[in-house]
C-alpha positions, 0 to 999 in steps of 0.5 A, a space after each residue: 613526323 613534326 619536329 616538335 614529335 621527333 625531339 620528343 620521341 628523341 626525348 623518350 628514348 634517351 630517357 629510356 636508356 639512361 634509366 636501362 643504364 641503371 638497371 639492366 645487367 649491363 649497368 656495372 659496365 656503363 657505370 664504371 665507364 661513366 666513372 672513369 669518365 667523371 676522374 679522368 680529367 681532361 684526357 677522358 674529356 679529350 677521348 669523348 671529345 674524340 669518340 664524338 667526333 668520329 661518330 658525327 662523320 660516321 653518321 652515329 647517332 650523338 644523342 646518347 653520348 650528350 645523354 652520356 655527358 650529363 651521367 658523367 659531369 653533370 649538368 653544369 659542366 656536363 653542358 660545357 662538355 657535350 656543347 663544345 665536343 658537337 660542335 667539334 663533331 660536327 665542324 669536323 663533318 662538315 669539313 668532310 663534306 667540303 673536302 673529300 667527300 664533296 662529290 659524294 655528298 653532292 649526290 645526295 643532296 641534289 635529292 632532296 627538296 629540304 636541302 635545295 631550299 636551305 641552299 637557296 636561302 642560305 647565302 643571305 642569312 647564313 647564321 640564322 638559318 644555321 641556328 633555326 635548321 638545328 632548332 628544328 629538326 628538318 633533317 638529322 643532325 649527322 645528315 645536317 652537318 654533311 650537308 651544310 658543308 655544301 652550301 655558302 655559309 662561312 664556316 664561322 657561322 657555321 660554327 657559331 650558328 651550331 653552337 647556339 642552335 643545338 644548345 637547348 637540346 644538348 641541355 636537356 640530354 644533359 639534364 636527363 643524363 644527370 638524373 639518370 646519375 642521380 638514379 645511379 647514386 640511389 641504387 648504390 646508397 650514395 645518393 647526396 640532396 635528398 628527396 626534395 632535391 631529387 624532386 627539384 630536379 625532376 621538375 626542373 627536367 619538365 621545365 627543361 622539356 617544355 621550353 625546349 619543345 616550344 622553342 622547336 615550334 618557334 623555330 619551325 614556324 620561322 624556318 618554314 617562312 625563311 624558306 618558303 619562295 617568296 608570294 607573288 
C-alpha cells in the first residue's frame, strides 16, 4: 500500500469511529469521557498526555486518541494538545529504543531493507530525514519511534523533526474529531454555528484532507530520492 492509501485509509477509519462514537450504544460512555476530558483542565491534559505515551511504547496505535483530542478541545487547542502529547509519546519510545530496549529493538531493525537505508542516510540530514519519514508513512508511527531511537539523529532534532512531520496528520485527526463533536452537539440539541458553519467545516475538513495527502506524496517522492544510493 503507498503512503498516500495508507493516510487515506487511516483517514477512513477514524472518520468511521469518530461517527460510531456518536451513534452506536457506546456513544453515552465515550461522550462523557470525552467530557470530563474538555472540564478537567489541565489534569485531564495531564492524564491524556500520559494514556499517549504509554500507548506509543506500548506499539497502540495513537490515531484514534488525536481523533479523541479534536472531540474533547477542539481544533485549536485540540491541535496544540495532541502535537505536544505525540511528541512526548514518541520521545519517551525512542529513549526506550536507545536504553533498555536497545537490543531488542536492534534484532528487529537489522531486518528491514527500509530502516537500513534511513540509518545510512541519516547522519548527514538527521532533521530532514526525520521530518520527511514521518510525512510519509514508510513505516508506523510506533515502529518509527523505536527505530529512530537507533539511528545517529540527536534527539533534538528528533524531537523538532516530529513535531513538524506529524503535525498536518495530527491537523487533520483533529479536524475530524472536532466534527465528529460537532455530530454530537447535533444529536443532543446543543449544537451552536448553525448549518452554514457546520458546512464550512466540512469543507474546510476536505481542505484539510487534500493538502495533507499532497504533501504525503511530496514527501514520499523526496524521501525516496534521499534514500536512493547514489547513480554511478
Amino acid at each position: 500500500m503507498t503512503g498516500t492509501a495508507r493516510v487515506g485509509a487511516v483517514v477512513a477509519v477514524a472518520s468511521a469511529s469518530s461517527v460510531a462514537a456518536v451513534f452506536v450504544p457506546a456513544a453515552p460512555w465515550t461522550a462523557g469521557l470525552f467530557e470530563w476530558l474538555a472540564h478537567a483542565g489541565p489534569f485531564g491534559v495531564a492524564i491524556y498526555a500520559a494514556v499517549f505515551a504509554v500507548a506509543a511504547v506500548c506499539l497502540v496505535p495513537g490515531s484514534i486518541l488525536t481523533v479523541g483530542a479534536g472531540v474533547a478541545y477542539g481544533l485549536a487547542w485540540g491541535t496544540l494538545i495532541a502535537s505536544t502529547a505525540s511528541v512526548v509519546a514518541a520521545t519517551a519510545a525512542f529513549v526506550v529504543a536507545r536504553t533498555i530496549a536497545r537490543r531488542r529493538v536492534a534484532t528487529w531493525a537489522a531486518t528491514d531493507p527500509r530502516f537500513t537505508a534511513l540509518d545510512a542516510a541519516i547522519g548527514e540530514h538527521g532533521l530532514k530525514l526525520v521530518i520527511l519519514v514521518r510525512l510519509s508513512p514508510l513505516i508506523p508511527f510506533n515502529v518509527l519511534n523505536y527505530a529512530l531511537g537507533l539511528t545517529r539523529v540527536r534527539l533534538r532534532d528528533y524531537a523538532l523533526g516530529s513535531f513538524l512531520g506529524m503535525l498536518p496528520v495530527t491537523v487533520l485527526y483533529v479536524y475530524i474529531g472536532s466534527l465528529a463533536g460537532q455530530l454530537a452537539a447535533l444529536a443532543r440539541g446543543t449544537a451552536q454555528g448553525g448549518p452554514l458553519g457546520h458546512a464550512v467545516s466540512a469543507l474546510g475538513l476536505a481542505a484539510t484532507i487534500a493538502a495533507t495527502l499532497y504533501v504525503t506524496r511530496l514527501a514520499r517522492r523526496a524521501l525516496d530520492a534521499a534514500l536512493s544510493p547514489p547513480s554511478i
